[in-house]
Structures are given as C-alpha cells and as structure tokens.
C-alpha positions as CSV (number, residue, x, y, z in Angstrom):
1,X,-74.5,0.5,54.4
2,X,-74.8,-3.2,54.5
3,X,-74.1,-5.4,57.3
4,X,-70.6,-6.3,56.3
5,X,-69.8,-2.8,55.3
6,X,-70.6,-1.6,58.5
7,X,-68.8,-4.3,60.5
8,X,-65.4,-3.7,58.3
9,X,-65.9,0.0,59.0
10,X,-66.1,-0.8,62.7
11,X,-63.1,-2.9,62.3
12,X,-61.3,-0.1,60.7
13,X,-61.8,2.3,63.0
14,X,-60.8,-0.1,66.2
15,X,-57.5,-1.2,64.4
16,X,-56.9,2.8,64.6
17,X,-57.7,4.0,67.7
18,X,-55.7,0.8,69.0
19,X,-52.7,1.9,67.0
20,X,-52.9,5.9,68.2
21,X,-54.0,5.1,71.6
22,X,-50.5,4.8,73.2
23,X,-49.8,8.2,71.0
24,X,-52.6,10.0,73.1
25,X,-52.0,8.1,76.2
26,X,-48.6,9.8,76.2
27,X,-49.8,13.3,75.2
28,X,-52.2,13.4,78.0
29,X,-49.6,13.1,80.3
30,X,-47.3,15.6,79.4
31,X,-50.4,18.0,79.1
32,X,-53.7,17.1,80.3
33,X,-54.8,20.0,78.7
34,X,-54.8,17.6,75.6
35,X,-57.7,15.6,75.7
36,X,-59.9,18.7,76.6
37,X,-58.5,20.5,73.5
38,X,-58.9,16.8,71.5
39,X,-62.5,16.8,72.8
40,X,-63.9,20.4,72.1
41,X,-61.6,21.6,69.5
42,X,-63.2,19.5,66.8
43,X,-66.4,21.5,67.4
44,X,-67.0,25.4,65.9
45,X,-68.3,26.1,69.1
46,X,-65.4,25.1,71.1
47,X,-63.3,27.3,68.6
48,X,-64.5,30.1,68.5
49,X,-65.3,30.2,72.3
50,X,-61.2,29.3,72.5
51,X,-60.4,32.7,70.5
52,X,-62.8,34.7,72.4
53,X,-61.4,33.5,75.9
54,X,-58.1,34.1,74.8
55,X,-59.0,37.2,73.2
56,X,-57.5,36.2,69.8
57,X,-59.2,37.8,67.4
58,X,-57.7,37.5,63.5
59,X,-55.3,40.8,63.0
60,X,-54.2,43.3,60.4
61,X,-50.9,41.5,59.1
62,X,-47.6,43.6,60.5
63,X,-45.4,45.5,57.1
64,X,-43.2,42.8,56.7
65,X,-40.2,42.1,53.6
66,X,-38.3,38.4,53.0
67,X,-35.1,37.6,50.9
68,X,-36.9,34.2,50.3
69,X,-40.1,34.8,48.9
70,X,-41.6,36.9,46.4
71,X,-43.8,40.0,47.6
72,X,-47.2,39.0,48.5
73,X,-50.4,40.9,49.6
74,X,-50.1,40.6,53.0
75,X,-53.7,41.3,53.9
76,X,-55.0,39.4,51.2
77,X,-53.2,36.2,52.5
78,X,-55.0,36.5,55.6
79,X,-58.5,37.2,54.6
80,X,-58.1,34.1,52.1
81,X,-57.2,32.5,55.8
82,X,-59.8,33.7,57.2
83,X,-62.6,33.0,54.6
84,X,-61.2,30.0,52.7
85,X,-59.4,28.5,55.3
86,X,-56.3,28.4,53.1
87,X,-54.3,31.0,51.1
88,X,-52.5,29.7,47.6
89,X,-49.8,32.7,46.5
90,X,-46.8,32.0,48.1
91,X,-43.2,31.7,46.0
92,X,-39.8,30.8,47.3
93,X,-37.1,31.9,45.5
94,X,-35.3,30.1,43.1
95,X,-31.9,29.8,45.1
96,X,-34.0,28.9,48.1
97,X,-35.8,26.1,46.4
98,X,-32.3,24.9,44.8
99,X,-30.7,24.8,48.0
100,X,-33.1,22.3,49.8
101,X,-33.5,20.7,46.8
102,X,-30.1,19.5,47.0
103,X,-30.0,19.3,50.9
104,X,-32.5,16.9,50.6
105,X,-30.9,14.8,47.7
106,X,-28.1,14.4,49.5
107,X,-29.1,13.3,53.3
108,X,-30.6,10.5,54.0
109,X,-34.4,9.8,54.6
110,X,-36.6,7.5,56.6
111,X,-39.4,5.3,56.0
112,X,-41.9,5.3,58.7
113,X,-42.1,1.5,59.2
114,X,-38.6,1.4,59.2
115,X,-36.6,4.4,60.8
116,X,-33.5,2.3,61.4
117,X,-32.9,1.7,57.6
118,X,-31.6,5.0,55.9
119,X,-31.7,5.7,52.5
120,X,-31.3,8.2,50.2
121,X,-33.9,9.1,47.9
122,X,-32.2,8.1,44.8
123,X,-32.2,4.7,45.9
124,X,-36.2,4.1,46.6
125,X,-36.2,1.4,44.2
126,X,-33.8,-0.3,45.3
127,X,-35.5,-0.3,49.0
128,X,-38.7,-1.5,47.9
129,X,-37.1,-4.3,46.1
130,X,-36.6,-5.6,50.1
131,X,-40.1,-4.8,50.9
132,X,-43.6,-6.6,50.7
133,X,-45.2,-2.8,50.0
134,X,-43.7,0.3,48.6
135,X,-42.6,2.7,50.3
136,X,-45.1,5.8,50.3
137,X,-43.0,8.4,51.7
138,X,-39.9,9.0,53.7
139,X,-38.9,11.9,56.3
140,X,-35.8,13.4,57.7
141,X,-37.3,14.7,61.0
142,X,-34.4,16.2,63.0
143,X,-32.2,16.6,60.2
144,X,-34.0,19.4,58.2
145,X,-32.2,21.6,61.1
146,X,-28.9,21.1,59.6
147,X,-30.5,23.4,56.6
148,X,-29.2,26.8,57.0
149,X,-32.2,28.0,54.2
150,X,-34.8,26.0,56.4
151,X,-33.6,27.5,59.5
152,X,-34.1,30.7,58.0
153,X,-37.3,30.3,56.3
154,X,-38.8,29.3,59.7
155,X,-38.0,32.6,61.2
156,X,-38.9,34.5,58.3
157,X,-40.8,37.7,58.3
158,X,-43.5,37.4,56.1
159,X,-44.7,34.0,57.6
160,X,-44.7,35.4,61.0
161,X,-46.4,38.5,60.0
162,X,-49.5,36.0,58.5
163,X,-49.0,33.3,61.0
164,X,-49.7,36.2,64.0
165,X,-52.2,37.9,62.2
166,X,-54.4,34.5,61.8
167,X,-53.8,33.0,64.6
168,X,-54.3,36.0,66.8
169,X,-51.4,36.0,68.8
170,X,-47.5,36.4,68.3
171,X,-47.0,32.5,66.9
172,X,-45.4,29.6,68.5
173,X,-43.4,27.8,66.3
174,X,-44.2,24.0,66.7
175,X,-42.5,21.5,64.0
176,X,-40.7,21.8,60.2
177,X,-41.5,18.8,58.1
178,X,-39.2,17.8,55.3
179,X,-40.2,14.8,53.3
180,X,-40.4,12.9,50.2
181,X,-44.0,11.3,48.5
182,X,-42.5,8.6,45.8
183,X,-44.7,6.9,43.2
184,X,-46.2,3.5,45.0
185,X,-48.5,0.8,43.6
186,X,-48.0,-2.3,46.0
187,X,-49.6,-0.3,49.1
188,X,-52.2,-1.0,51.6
189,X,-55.4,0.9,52.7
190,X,-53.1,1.1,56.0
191,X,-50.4,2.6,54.2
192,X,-52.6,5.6,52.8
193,X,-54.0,6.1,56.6
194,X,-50.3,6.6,57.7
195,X,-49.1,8.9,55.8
196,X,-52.4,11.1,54.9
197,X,-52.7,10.2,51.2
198,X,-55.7,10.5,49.2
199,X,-57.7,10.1,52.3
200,X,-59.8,13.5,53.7
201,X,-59.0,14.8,57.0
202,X,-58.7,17.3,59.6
203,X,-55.8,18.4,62.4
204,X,-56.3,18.0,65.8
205,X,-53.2,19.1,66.6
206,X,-54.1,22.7,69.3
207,X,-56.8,24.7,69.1
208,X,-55.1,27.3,66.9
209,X,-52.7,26.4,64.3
210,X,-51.6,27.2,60.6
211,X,-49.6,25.6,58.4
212,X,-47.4,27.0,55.7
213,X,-46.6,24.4,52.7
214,X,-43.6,24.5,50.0
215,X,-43.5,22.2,46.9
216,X,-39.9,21.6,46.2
217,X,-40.5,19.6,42.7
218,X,-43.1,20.1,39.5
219,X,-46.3,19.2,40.8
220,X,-48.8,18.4,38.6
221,X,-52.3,16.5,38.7
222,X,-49.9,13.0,38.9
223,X,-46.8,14.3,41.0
224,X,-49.3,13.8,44.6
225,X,-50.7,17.2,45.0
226,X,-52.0,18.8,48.2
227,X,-56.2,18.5,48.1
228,X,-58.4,20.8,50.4
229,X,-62.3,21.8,50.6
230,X,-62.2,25.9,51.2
231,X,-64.2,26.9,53.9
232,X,-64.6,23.6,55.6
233,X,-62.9,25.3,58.5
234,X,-66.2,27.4,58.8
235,X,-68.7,25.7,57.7
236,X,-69.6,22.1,58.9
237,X,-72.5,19.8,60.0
238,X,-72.7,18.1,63.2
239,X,-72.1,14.8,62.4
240,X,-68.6,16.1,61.6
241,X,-68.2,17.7,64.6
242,X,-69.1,15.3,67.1
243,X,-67.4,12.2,65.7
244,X,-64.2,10.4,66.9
245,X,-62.8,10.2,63.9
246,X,-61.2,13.2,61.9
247,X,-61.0,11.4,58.2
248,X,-64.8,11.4,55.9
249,X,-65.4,9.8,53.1
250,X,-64.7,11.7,49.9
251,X,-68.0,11.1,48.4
252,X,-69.8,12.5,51.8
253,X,-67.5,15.6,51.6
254,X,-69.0,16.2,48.2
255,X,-72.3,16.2,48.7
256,X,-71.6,18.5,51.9
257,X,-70.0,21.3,50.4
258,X,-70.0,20.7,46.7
259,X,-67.6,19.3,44.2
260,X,-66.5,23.2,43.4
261,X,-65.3,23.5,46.7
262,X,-62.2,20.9,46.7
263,X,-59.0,22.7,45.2
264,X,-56.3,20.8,44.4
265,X,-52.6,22.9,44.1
266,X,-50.2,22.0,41.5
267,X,-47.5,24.3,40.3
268,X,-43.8,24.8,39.8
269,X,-41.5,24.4,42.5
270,X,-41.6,26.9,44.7
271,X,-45.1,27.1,45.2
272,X,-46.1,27.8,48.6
273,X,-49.2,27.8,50.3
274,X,-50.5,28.3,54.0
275,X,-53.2,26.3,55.3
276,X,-55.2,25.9,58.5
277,X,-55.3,22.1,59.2
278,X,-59.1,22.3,60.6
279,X,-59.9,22.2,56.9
280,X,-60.3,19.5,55.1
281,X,-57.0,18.1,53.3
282,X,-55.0,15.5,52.3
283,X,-51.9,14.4,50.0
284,X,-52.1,12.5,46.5
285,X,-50.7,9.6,46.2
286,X,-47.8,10.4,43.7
287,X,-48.5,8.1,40.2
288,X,-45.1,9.3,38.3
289,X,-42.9,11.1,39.7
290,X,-41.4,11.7,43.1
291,X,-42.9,15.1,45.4
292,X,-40.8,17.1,47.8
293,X,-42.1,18.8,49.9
294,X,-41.4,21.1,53.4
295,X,-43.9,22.6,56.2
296,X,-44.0,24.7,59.1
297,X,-46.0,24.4,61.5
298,X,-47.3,27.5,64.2
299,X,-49.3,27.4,66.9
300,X,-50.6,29.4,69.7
301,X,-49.2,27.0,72.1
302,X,-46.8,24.4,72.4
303,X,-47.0,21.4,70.6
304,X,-46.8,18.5,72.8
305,X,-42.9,17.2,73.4
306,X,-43.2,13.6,72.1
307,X,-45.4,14.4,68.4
308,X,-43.7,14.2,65.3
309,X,-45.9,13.5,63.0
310,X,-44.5,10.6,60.7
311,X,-43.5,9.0,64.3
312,X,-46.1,8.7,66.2
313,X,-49.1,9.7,63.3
C-alpha cells in the first residue's frame, strides 16, 4: 500500500471511530459490560469461552408449526447455523408477505440523515430531487409495531424454536427492522458505510446473536441482495480478530476463504433467511429496482436501550 493509500485509510478509519464514538460512549454507560463484550467478542476464543461459561451449547431445535411460513427442516436449519453460519430455506406466506408489503407502502419512512422529513416510499424521487446525494435507504423504526403480521411473526414458533436452539438459550428478542434499499447513483463512500451496502462486515452487537431476514420484493442479482462468506463465523485469521475495525476489504476476504465461499441470496419475495451477524455480510447496493426488506433480531441478552441501528449505526 503506498504512502497516500495508507494515509487516506488512516483517515478513513478516524472519520469513523469519531462518528461512532459518542454511540459507544453511551452504550458503555448503560452497560459496562459492553466494551468487554466489544473487546473479546470479536475473537473465536472469546466466543466460544462465552458459550462454555454460560453453558450454551447449540441444541436439538423444539417440534415447532407456524401459520406464516412454510414447513422447514428444523434441524437442518440449525446445523446449516451451526456450520455455515447462515441457513437459506425460509418462506413466508403469501398473505403474510402481501400484508407488510402494503403496510409498508402506505406509512411513511425515514432517511437516516434526515429523520424529521417523512416520506413515503413512492415519492423517493421526488426527495432526492431536494438532496445533494440519493437517498440509499429509508426505515420505519418504531412504526413496524403497528404491523399486526410483524408482531406476530416476531413471536413465531418456528423462529424461536431455531433462534433457542443456536443460540443456546431460550432467546431474547432484541430489535425488528423494517426498511427500504432504493436504486442510488449520486452517493458517497460515506453513504455505503452507513447503511452497510456493498461493503463486508461483521456484528458486534452481544456475544450471541442471530438474525432472521425476509425479502419482501423480487430480488435478483440488481434488486441489492444480501452477500455473506459461509463459515466465516468459524473460521478466521488473526488479523481479523484482533482489529478495531469490523469491515475488510472484499478482495482480502477472497483470498482468505475463497471466491466459492461468498453466497449471495436472490429470490421471490418471501424468501427468508437466518443469519448469525459474526459472519461476514453485507447489502447490495440496489441498481434497478427498489428492495424491502424486514429482520428480527435475538439475542441471549439485552440489547443495549439507546441502539437502533439506522440511528445511531
């Protein structure tokens, strides 16, 4: 790396850890556990020490049946957890998928640079027209509670009955993420750091935590699909361990685990898939067509009170 490669980098990287510090400032203080669990959790070692301490070994998933998906292995979704570090199978039903659909057209989103200025999502275009850079994507935060079908997918059985079997524990629900990805081309570097696009990372959210993801529209190779390495949550060098930063490069990540590793999910909508955030991941930035998409997050403890990711990053 040259010189003024290396000085940019270091810029980079300062700019960020300026921005977030406030973010982590705050978490410390409601738990203090925080920066111990921001320290040691990025390392295997920490890890798995964690889920022998707490005795957390991965389960046998609990029988479980759901109105809103389509029947699933149940034990094959967690051993994919378990080895792959994400699980690709899930379905929602087609009512289900209508009925957030059109939630979501109707209320009103947020962009994160400006959470004063609603807007709904049929009027992006006519938003960016006010702005120096597109907007990326926009959230609805508190409002996906007034979803009856998202309130009831939270507590749904078959996601419980994976999420305790994986993470060991009976799991704590932490956050539900509602949000839109719309095609962009006036966008900064910035920009694609804030809201996770095309840039490879890792959660540092808790020590345990899985993720359960469900595409609302078509996505295809051009609609901003969800990217992940399988078994980067296993398998990792060092550097990557012991490094302050949770994003790599792309072209590091390949020569580390191989271009065969990287899977990137497109499919109808409906498609669901769980994922723990220790692996490598990212969005796509969206080229054509807007993405809807909605998670649920579970943990094996509480999330801190102030994160909300889109908020505070």
């Amino acid at each position: 790396m040259t010189a003024d490669r290396l000085t940019l980098s270091q810029t980079s990287l300062f700019r960020r850890v300026r921005a977030r510090a406030p973010a982590y400032m705050r978490y410390v203080r409601e738990k203090p556990s925080w920066l111990v669990m921001f320290i040691c959790a990025r390392t295997l070692a920490g890890r798995r020490l964690e889920r022998l301490l707490h005795r957390a070994a991965y389960r046998h998933p609990r029988p479980a049946t759901s109105h809103q998906l389509s029947p699933i292995d149940l034990d094959k979704a967690v051993d994919g957890l378990v080895t792959q570090g994400v699980f690709i199978g899930l379905r929602l039903e087609d009512q289900t998928v209508a009925a957030i659909r059109n939630f979501a057209l109707a209320k009103h989103c947020y962009a994160r640079d400006r959470q004063d200025q609603p807007f709904l999502p049929e009027d992006v275009e006519s938003v960016n027209r006010t702005r120096e850079r597109d907007v990326i994507a926009a959230y609805y935060f508190e409002a996906v509670e007034e979803s009856p079908e998202i309130r009831s997918l939270r507590n749904d059985p078959v996601l419980l009955s994976i999420a305790e079997a994986y993470l060991g524990q009976e799991p704590i629900w932490n956050r539900t993420r509602l949000w839109w990805s719309f095609p962009a081309k006036r966008v900064s570097d910035a920009d694609l750091h804030a809201v996770a696009q095309d840039k490879f990372h890792f959660d540092m959210n808790e020590w345990r935590t899985l993720k359960f993801f469900f595409y609302l529209t078509p996505i295809d190779e051009k609609s901003g699909p969800h990217r992940c390495i399988v078994g980067s949550h296993r398998r990792r060098p060092l550097r990557q361990q012991f490094t302050v930063t949770v994003g790599r490069p792309t072209e590091e990540l390949e020569d580390v685990y191989g271009e065969e590793a990287f899977r990137t999910i497109i499919g109808e909508a409906g498609t669901g898939f769980a994922e723990d955030p220790f692996v490598f991941h990212t969005g796509s930035l969206c080229e054509d067509k807007p993405r809807l998409i909605l998670e649920f997050e579970f943990g094996a403890r509480p999330a801190n009170p102030s994160y909300e990711y889109g908020r505070l990053g």
